[in-house]
N, C-alpha and C positions, 0 to 999 in steps of 0.2 A: 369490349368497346375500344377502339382506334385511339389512342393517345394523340392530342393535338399536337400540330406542329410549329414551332415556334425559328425565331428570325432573330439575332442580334447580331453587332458590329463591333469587334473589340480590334483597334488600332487598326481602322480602313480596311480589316477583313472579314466579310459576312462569314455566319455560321447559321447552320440550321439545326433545333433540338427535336427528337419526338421519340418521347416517353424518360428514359435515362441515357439517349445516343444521342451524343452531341459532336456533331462533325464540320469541319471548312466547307464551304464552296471554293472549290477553285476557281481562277479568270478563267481557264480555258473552257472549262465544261458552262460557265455563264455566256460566255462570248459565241461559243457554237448554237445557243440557243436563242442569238439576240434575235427579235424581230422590226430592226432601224428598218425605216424604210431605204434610207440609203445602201442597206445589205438585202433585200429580200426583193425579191419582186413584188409589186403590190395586187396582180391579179393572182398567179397559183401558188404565191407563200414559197415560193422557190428558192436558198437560197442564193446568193450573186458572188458568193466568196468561197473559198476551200478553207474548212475550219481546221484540216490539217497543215496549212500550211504558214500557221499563225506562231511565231515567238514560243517556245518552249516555256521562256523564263518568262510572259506574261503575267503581270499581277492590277495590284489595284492603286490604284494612287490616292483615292476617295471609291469611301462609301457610307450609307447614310439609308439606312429604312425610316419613311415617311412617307402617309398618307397610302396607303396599302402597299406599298411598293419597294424595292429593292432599287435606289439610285447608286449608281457605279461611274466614277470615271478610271478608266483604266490607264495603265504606264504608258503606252504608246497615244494619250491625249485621246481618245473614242471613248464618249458620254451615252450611258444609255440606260433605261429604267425596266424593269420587269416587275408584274404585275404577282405579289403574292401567292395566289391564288392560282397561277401558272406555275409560280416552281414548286407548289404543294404535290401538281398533277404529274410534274416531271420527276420529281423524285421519288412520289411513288408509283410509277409507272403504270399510271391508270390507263389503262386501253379502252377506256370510254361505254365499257359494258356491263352487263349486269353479272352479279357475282355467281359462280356456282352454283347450283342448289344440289347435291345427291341424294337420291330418293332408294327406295326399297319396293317389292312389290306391296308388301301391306300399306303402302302410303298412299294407294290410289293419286300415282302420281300423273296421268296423264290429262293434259289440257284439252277441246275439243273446241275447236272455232269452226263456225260454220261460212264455207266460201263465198256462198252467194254476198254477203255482207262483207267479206273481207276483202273482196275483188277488188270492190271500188273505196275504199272506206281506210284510209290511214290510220286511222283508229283504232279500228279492229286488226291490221296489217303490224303497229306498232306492241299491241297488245300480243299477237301469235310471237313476232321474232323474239320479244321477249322473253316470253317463256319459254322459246326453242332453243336460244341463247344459255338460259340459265337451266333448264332442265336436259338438256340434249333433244327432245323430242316432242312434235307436237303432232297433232291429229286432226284433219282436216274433214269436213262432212260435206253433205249436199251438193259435190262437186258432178262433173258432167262424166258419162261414163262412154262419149266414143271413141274411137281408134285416136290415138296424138293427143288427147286433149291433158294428159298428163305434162305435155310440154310447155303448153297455155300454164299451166298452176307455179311449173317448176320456174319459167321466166317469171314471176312474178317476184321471186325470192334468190337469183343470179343467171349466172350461164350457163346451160344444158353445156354439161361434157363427153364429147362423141368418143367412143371405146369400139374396140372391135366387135363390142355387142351393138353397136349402133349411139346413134341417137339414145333410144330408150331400149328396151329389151322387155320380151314376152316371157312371163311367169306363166306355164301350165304345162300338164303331164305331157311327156313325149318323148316314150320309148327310146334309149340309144342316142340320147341328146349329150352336148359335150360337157353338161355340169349336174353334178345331183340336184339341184334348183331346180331343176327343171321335171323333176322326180318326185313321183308321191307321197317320198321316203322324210320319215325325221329329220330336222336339221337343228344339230346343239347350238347353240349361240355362239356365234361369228361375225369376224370385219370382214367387209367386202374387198377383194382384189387387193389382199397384202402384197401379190407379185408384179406390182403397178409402184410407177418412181415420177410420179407421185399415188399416196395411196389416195383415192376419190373422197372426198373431203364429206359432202353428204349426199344420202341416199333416200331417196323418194318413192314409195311404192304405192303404187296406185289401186285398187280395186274394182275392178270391172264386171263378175262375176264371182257367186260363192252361194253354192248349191250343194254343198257336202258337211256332214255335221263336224268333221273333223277341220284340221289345215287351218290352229289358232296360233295366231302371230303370238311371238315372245319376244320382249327387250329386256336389256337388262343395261342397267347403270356401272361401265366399266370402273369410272372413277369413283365409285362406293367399293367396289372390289379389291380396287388398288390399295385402298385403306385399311379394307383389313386384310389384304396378303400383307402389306408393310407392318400392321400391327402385331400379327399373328407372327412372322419370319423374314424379320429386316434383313436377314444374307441371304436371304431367296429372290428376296424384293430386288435386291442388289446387284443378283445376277441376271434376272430377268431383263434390268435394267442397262447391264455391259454386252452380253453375249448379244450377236446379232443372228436368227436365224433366217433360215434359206424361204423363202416361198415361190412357188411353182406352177402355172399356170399349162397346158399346151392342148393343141389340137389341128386341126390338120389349115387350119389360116394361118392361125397366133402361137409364137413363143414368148412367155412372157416369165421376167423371173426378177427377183431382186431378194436383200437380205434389208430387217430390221429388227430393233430389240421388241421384243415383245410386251413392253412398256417402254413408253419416253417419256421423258419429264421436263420440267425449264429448269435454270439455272439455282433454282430456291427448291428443285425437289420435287413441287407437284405434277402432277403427272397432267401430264398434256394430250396424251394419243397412246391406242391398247390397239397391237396385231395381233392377232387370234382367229387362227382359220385349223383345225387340225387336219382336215382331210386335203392342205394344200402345203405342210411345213415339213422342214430338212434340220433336223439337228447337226450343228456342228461338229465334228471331230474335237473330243474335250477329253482333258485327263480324265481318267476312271472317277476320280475321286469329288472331281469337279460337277462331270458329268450326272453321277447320283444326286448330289446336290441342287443341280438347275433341275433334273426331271420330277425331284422332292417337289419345289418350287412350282412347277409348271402343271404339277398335278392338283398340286393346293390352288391352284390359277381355276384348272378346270374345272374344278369342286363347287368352289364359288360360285362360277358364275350359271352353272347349272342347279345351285341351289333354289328349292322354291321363295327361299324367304328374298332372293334377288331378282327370281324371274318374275316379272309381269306378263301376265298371259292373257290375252285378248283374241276375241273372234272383231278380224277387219271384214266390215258388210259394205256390201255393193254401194258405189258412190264415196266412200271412204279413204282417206290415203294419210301415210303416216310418212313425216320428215323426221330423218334423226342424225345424229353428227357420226358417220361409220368411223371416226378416232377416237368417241368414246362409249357411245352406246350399242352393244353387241345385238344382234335379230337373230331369230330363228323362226321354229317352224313346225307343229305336232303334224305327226301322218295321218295322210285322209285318202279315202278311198276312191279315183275319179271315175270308180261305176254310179257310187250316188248322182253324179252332176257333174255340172264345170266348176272349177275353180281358177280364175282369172285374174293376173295381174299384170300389171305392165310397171318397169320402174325405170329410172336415168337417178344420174348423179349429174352433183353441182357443185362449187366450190366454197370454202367455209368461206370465202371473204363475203362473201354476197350479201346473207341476210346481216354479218356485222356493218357492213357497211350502212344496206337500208337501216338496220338498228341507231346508229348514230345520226345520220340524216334527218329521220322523221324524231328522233326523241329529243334533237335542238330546236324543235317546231311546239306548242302549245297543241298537246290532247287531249279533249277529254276521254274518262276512265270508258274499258270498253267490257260488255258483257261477256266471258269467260264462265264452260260450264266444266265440271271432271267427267270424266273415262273411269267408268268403275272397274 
């Protein structure tokens, strides 16, 4: 549990405590966050001043917590109040979403919302980004299966991202095509287009047909794997985490390349976004010694995430489409055979800000709770 955060004033200088960390507020870092209206614009919160360019040696001249708030008058005579409950959120750097959740395939962890209801229905819309937010992926039903109509679902949730596959892009067999995707062959669990700067935030795969007993979709939960590579071999984690490697894309339109680490993480560690494509990477030139050590690393990467107890494996059926975050949850693909039938997909990517965005929007709004079933 969250240790509360507390607020006192000792000789006209706030301090904030939470848990046994008891540290200053400085004027400057209060000051860049005033919201005076005399400083902000009062339509887009914008604000009207350069906070760099404020007195180094700004301090306080008064201050005084009363009545929820943080009143300051500062050295330079500028009075102004902050609300509690606002520097709670600024210092600890809530981004306004739902927290994590890492799943396993034994968790029966996927969501299943059904479109026709969510189309129009904040509810149900608030209810899906949720769970797409905190689990990486969710699973859409009953949706409409003609040509394009994946772009109707994908706007629903941000901006379709045009790639040299287009708009969206056709999933089904076809001889001599320029990606195994496109192939009836296995595919182990992979990020889409690590040779893209930026790499496509999410990915939407839609179901149009599936007529073959084979060709079951698999996810797996990067950020549960990260956990135990870190757990298992914190200087593999480590390296995985410095080394940047190469990825590679080409064909006779598109050259497409760039390098990233194969885990990134934020400032505190946790892992933010996982590249993992093998049939598309370039190992660096690395001492011998080093070298053994990252492929130690990259193989215990691979192990992982091909393991059953990580894959979740699913047959997606016609009318069906699965959203998931490609920086942290990996897709694949068992082989099927397209003499049984068609197998038909179509997918586009979108950008992560989109459904955080709708996620904040609709969850400052009053909903009530929305029916949610599982994905065995």
């Amino acid at each position: 549990m969250t240790s509360p955060m507390t607020f006192d004033v000792v000789d006209n200088q706030p301090f904030v405590t939470l848990g046994r960390e008891r540290c200053s507020l400085p004027a400057l870092w209060l000051r860049e966050r005033s919201r005076a209206a005399s400083l902000c614009d009062p339509v887009t919160g914008q604000r009207l001043f350069n906070p760099h360019e404020l007195p180094e040696d700004l301090g306080f001249e008064m201050a005084v917590v009363a009545d929820g708030a943080l009143q300051v008058t500062y050295s330079d005579g500028f009075r102004d109040s902050y609300a509690l409950e606002d520097l709670k959120a600024a210092i600890a750097q809530d981004n306004g979403l739902p927290s994590v959740t890492t799943w396993a395939a034994v968790d029966g962890a996927g969501k299943i919302f059904d479109w026709q209801k969510l189309k129009d229905d904040d509810r149900e819309t608030l209810a899906c980004v949720e769970a797409f937010l905190a689990r990486g992926f969710v699973i859409l039903e009953n949706t409409p299966t003609e040509r394009d109509s994946i772009l109707s679902v994908a706007a629903h949730f941000g901006q379709v991202r045009h790639t040299n596959f287009g708009r969206f892009f056709e999933v089904y067999s076809r001889p001599g095509s320029n990606d195994l995707a496109y192939r009836p062959v296995p595919l182990a669990p992979h990020t889409d287009n690590p040779y893209r700067n930026p790499v496509p935030g999410i990915q939407i795969l839609h179901c149009l047909a599936n007529e073959t007993t084979g060709g079951h979709s698999t996810l797996v939960d990067g950020f549960r794997v990260c956990d135990q590579l870190q757990d298992e071999d914190p200087e593999g984690f480590q390296l995985l985490k410095e080394i940047e490697v190469g990825f590679r894309f080409r064909d006779g339109q598109a050259h497409l390349t760039d390098r990233h680490p194969m885990i990134e993480t934020d400032h505190l560690g946790r892992p933010t976004g996982i590249h993992y494509s093998p049939r598309l990477d370039e190992t660096p030139l690395l001492d011998p010694a080093v070298l053994r050590s990252f492929h130690r690393a990259r193989n215990r990467l691979g192990s992982l995430l091909s393991d059953p107890e990580n894959e979740f494996r699913f047959l997606l059926e016609q009318g069906q489409l699965m959203m998931f975050d490609n920086n942290r949850v990996l897709h694949g693909r068992t082989a099927y055979d397209p003499d049984e039938g068609l197998r038909h997909l179509q997918g586009c990517y979108i950008d992560r800000d989109g459904p955080e965005s709708l996620y904040r929007v609709l969850s400052a709004q009053d909903q009530p709770a929305a029916d949610v079933r599982e994905v065995a």
